[in-house]
ROSE-4610 file (N, C-alpha, C; in Angstrom, 1 decimal, always signed):
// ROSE-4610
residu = [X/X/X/X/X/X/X/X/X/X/X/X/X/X/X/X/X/X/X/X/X/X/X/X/X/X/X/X/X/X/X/X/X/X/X/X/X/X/X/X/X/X/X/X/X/X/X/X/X/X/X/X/X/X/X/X/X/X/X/X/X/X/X/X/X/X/X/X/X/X/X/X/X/X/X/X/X/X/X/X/X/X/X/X/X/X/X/X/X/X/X/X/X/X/X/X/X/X/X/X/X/X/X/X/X/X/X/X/X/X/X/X/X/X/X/X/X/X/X/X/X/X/X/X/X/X/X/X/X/X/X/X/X/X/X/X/X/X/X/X/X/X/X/X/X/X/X/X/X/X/X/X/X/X/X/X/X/X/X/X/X/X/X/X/X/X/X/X/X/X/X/X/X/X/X/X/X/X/X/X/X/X/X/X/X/X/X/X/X/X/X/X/X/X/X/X/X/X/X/X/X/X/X/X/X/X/X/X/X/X/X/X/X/X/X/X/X/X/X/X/X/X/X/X/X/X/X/X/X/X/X/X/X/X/X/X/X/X/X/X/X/X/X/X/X/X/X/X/X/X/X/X/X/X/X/X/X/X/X/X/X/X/X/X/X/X/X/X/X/X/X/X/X/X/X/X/X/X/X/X/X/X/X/X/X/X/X/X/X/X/X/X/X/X/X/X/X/X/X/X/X/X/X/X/X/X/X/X/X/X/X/X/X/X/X/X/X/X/X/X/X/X/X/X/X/X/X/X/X/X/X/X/X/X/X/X/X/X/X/X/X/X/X/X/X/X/X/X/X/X/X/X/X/X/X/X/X/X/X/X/X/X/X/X/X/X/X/X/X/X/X/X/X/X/X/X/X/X/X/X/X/X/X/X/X/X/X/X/X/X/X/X/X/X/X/X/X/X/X/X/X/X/X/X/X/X/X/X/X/X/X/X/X/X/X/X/X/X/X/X/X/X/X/X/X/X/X/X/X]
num = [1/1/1/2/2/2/3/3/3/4/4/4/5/5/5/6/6/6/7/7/7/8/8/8/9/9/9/10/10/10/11/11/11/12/12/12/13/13/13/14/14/14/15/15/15/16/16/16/17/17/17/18/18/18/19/19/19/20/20/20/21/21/21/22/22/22/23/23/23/24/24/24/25/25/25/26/26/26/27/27/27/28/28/28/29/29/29/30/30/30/31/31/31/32/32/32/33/33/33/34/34/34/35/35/35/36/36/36/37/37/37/38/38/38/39/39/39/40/40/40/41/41/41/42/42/42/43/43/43/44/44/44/45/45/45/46/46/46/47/47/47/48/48/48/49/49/49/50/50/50/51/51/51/52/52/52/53/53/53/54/54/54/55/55/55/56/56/56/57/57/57/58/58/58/59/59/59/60/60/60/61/61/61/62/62/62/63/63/63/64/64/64/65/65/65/66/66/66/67/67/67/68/68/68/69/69/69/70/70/70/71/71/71/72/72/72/73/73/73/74/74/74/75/75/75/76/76/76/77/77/77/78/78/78/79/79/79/80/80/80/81/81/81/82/82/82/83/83/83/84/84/84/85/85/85/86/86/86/87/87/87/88/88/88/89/89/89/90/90/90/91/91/91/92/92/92/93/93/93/94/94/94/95/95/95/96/96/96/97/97/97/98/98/98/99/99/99/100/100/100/101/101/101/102/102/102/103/103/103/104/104/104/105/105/105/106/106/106/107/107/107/108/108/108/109/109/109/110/110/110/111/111/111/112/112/112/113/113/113/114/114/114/115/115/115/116/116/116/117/117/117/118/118/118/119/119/119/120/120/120/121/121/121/122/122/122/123/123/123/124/124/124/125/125/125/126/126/126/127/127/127/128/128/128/129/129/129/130/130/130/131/131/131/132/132/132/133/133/133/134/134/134/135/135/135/136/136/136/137/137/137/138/138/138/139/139/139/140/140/140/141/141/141/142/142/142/143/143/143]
x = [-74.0/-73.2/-72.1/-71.1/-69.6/-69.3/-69.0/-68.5/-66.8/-66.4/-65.0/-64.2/-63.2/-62.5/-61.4/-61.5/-60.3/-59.4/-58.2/-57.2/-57.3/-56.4/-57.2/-56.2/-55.5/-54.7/-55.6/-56.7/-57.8/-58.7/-59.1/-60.0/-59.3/-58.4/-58.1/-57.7/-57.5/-57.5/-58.7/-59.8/-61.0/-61.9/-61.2/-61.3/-61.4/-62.2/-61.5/-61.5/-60.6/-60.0/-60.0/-61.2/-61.3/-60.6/-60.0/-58.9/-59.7/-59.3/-59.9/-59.7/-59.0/-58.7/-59.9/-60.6/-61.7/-63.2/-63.2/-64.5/-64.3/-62.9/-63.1/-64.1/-64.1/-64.7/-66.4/-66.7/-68.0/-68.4/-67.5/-67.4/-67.5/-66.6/-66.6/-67.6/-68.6/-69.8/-70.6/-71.1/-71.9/-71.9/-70.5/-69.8/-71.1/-71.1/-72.3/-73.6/-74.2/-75.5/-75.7/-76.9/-77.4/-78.8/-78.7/-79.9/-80.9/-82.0/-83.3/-84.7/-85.2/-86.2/-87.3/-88.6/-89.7/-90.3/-90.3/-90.3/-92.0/-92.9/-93.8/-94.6/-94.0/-93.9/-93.4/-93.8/-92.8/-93.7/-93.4/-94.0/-93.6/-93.8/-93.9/-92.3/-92.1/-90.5/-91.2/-92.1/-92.2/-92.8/-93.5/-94.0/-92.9/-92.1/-90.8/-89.8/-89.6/-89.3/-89.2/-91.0/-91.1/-91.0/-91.3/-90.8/-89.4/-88.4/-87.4/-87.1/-87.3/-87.2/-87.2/-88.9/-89.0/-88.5/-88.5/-88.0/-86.6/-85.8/-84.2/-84.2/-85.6/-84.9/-84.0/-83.2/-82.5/-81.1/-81.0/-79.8/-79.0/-79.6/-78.6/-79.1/-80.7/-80.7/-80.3/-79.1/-79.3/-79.9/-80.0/-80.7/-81.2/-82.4/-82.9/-83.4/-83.3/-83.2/-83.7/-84.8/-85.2/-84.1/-83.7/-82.4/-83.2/-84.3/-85.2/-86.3/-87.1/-88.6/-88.6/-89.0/-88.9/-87.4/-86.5/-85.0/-84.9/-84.5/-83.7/-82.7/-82.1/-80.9/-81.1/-80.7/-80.3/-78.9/-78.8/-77.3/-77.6/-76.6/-76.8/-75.7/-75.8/-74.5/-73.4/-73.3/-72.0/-72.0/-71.0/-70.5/-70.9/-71.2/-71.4/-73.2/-73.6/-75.1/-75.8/-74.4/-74.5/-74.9/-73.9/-73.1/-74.3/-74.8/-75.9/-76.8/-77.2/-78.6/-78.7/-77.8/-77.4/-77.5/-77.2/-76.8/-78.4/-79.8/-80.6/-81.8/-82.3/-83.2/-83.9/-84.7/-84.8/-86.3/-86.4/-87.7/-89.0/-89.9/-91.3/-92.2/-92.7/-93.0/-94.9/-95.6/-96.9/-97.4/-96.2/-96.0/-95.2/-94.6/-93.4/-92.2/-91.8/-90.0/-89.3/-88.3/-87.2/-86.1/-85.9/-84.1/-83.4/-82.5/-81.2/-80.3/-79.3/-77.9/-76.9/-75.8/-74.6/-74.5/-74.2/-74.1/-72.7/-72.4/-71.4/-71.2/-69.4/-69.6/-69.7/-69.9/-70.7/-72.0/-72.8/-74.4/-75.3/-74.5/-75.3/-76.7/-77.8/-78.2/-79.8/-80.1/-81.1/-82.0/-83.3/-83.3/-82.7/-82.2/-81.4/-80.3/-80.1/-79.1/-79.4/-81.2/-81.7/-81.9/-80.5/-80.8/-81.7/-81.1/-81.9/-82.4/-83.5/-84.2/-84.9/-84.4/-85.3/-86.5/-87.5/-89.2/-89.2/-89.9/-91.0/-92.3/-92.9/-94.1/-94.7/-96.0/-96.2/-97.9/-98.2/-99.9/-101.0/-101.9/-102.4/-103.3/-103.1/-103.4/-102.5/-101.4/-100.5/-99.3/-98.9/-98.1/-96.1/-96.2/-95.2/-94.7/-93.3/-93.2/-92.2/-92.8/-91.9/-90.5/-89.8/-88.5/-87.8/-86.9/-86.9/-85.9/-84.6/-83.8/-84.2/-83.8/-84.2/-83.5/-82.1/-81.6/-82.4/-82.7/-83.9/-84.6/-85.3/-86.7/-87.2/-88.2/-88.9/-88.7/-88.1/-88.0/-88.9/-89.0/-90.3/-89.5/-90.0/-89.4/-90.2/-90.6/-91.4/-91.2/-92.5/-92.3/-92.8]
y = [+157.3/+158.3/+157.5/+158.2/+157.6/+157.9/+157.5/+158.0/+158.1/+159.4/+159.1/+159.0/+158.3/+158.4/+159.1/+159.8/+160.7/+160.8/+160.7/+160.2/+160.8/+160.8/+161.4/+162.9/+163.2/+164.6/+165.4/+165.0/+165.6/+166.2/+165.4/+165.6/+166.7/+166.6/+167.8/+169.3/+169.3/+170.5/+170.9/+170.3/+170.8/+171.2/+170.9/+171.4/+172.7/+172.8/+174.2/+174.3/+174.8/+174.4/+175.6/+175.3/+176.5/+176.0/+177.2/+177.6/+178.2/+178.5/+178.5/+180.1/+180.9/+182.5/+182.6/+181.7/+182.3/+182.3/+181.7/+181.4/+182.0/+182.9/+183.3/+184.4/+185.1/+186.6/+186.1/+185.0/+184.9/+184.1/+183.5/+182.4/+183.7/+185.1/+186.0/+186.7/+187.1/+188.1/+187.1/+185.8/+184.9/+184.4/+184.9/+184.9/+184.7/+186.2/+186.9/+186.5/+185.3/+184.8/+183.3/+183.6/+182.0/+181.5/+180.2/+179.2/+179.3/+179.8/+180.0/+178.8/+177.9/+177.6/+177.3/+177.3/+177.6/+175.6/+175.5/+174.2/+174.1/+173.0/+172.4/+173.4/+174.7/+175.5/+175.9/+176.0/+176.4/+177.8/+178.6/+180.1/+180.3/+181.0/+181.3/+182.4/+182.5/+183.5/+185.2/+185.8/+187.0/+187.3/+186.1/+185.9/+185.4/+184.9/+184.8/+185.7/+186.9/+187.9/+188.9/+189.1/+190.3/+190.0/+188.7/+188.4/+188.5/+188.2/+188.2/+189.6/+190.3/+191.6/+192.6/+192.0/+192.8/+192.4/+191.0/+191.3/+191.5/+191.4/+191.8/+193.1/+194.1/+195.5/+196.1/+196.4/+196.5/+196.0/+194.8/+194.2/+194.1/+194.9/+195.2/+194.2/+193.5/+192.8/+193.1/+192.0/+192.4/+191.7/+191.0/+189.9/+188.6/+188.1/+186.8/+185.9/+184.7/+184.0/+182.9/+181.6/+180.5/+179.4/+178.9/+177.9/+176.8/+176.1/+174.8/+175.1/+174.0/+174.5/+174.3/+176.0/+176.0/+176.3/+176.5/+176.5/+178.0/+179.0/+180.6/+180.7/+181.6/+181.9/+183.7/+184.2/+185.6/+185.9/+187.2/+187.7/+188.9/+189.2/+190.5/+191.1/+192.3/+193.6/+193.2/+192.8/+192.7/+191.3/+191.1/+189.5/+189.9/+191.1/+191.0/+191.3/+191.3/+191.4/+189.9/+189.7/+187.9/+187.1/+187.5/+186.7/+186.9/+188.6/+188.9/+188.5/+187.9/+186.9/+185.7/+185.4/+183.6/+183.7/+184.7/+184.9/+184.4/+185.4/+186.0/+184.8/+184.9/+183.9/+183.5/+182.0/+181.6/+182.0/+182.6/+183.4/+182.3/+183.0/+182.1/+182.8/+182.1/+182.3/+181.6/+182.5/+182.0/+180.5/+181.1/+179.9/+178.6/+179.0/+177.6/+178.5/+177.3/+178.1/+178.3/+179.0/+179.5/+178.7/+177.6/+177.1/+177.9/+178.3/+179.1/+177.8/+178.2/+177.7/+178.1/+178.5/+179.8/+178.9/+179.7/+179.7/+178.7/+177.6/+176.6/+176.8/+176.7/+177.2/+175.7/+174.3/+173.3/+173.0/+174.2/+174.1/+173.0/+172.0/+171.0/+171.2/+171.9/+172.2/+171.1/+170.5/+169.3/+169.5/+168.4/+169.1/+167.4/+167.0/+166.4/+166.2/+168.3/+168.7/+168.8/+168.6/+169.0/+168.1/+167.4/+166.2/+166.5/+167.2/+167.9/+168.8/+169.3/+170.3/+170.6/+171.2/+171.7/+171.9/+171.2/+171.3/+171.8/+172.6/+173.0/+173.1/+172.4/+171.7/+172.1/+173.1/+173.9/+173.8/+173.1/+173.0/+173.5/+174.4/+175.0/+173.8/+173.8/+173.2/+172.0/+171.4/+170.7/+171.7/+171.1/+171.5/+170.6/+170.4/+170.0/+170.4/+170.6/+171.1/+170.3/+169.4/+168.5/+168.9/+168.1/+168.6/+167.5/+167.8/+166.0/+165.9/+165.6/+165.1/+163.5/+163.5/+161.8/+160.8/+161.4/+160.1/+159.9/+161.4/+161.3/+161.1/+160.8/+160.7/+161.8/+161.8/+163.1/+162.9/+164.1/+164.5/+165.4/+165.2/+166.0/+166.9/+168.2/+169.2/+170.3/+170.0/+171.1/+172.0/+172.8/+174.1/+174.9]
z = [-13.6/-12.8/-12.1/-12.1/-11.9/-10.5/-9.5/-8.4/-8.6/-8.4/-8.4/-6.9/-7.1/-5.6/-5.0/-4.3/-4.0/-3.1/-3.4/-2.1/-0.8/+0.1/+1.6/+1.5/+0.5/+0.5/+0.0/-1.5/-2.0/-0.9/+0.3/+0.8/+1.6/+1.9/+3.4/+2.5/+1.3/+0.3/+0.8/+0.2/+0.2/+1.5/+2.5/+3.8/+4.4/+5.4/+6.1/+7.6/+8.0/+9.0/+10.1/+11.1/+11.9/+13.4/+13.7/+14.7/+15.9/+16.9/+18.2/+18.2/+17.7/+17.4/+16.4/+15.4/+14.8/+15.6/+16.6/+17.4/+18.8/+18.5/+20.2/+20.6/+19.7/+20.1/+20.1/+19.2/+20.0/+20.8/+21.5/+22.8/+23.8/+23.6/+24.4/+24.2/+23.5/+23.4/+24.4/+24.5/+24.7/+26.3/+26.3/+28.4/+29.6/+29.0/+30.3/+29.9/+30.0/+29.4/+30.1/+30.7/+31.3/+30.5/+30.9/+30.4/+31.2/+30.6/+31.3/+30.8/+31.8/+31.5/+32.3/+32.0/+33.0/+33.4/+34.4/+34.6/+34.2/+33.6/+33.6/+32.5/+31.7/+30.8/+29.8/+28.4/+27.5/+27.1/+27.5/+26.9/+25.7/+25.0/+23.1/+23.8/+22.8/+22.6/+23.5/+22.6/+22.7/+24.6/+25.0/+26.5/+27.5/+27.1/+27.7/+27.8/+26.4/+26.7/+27.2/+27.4/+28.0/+29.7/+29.9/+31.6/+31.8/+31.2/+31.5/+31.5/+30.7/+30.7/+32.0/+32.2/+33.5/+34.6/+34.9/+35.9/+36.6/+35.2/+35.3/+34.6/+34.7/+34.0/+34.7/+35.6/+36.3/+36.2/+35.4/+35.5/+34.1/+32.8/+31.6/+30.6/+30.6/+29.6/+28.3/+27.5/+26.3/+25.3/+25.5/+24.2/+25.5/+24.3/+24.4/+23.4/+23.1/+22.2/+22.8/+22.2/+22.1/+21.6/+22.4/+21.8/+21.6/+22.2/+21.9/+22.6/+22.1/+23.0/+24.9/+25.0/+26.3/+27.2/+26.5/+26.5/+26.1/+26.9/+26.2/+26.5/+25.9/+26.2/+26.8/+28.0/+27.9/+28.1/+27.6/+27.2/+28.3/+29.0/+29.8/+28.9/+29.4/+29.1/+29.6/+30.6/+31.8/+32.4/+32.8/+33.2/+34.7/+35.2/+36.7/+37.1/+36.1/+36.2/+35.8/+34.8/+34.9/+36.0/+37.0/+38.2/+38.8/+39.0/+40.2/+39.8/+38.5/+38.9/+38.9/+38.6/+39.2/+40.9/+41.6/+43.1/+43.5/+43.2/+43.4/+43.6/+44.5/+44.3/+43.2/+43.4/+41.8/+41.3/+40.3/+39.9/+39.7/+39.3/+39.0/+38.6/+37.3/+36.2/+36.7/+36.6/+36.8/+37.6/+38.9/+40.2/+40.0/+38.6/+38.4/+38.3/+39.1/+38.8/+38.1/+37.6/+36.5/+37.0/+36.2/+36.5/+35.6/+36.2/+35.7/+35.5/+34.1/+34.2/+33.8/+33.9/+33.2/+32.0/+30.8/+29.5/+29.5/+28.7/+28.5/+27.1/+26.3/+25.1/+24.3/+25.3/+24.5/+24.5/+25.0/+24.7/+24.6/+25.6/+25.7/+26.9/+26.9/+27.7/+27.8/+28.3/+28.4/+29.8/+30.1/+31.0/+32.2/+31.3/+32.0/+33.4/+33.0/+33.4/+35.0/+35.2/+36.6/+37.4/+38.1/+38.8/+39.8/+40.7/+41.7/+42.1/+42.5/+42.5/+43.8/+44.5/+46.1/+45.8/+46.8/+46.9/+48.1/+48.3/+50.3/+49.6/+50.5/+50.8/+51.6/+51.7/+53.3/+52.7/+53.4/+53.5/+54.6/+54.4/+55.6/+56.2/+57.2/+58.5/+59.1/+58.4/+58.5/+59.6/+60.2/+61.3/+60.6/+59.6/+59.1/+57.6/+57.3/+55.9/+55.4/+54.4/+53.9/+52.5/+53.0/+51.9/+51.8/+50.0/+49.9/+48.4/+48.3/+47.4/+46.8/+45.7/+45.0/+46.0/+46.9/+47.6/+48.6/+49.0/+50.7/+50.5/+49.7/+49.7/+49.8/+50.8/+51.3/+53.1/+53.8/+54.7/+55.4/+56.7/+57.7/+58.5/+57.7/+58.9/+59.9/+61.1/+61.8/+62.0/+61.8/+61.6/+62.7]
C-alpha cells in the first residue's frame, strides 16, 4: 500500500470549516444550565434526576444529563431560574453537599474546579465550631 502525499491546498479543500454563527444557537439553548455534582457521591443518572427534579420543581427544570461520572448537567427553562438557584443555598444530597457551577461553553468542568469549599463543624458537647480554608487552616469560632 502506497501512501500518497498531498499538498497543504488538498488538505484545506477537504476541510470543513465551522464558524461561530453555526454553534451559536446551541451555545444559546445551553445558557441557562449549571454543573451539578454530589461531593463524596456519584448517583446513577435516573437517581440524580429525580432529586434534582424535586427539589427545583418549582424552578422550570428542563433537562438533565450525565456529562462524566458523577458530573450533570441541568438545563432550566429560563436564564432567571438559572440565576435563582445559583443564589439559593447549596443543596444536599443524602447529607453531602451539591456543588453547583454555571454552565461554561468550554466545558472544562473537573473537580479540580473546587479549590475551596466552606466546612462548619458543630459537635455536641463542644462549645466551639470550627471553620477553615486550605490557607487558614482550620479556625475556632465560639459559639
Amino acid at each position: 500500500m502506497v501512501a500518497e502525499l498531498h499538498d497543504q491546498s488538498d488538505i484545506q479543500e477537504d476541510c470543513v470549516k465551522i464558524e461561530m454563527d453555526d454553534i451559536q444557537p446551541e451555545l444559546d439553548y445551553w445558557q441557562s444550565s449549571i454543573y451539578c455534582q454530589v461531593i463524596g457521591v456519584n448517583p446513577p443518572l435516573n437517581v440524580a434526576e429525580g432529586y434534582f427534579r424535586r427539589i427545583w420543581k418549582h424552578n422550570g427544570v428542563d433537562k438533565i444529563t450525565e456529562i462524566r461520572k458523577g458530573i450533570f448537567l441541568v438545563r432550566f427553562k429560563t436564564m432567571e431560574n438559572c440565576e435563582k438557584v445559583q443564589r439559593e443555598p447549596i443543596p444536599y444530597f443524602d447529607s453531602k453537599p451539591v456543588l453547583i457551577k454555571k454552565w461554561t461553553p468550554d466545558g472544562d468542568v473537573t473537580s479540580r474546579d473546587l479549590m475551596t469549599i466552606p466546612i462548619w463543624i458543630h459537635s455536641i458537647g463542644w462549645r466551639k465550631v470550627c471553620r477553615g480554608t486550605p490557607q487558614q487552616k482550620v479556625t475556632f469560632i465560639n459559639s
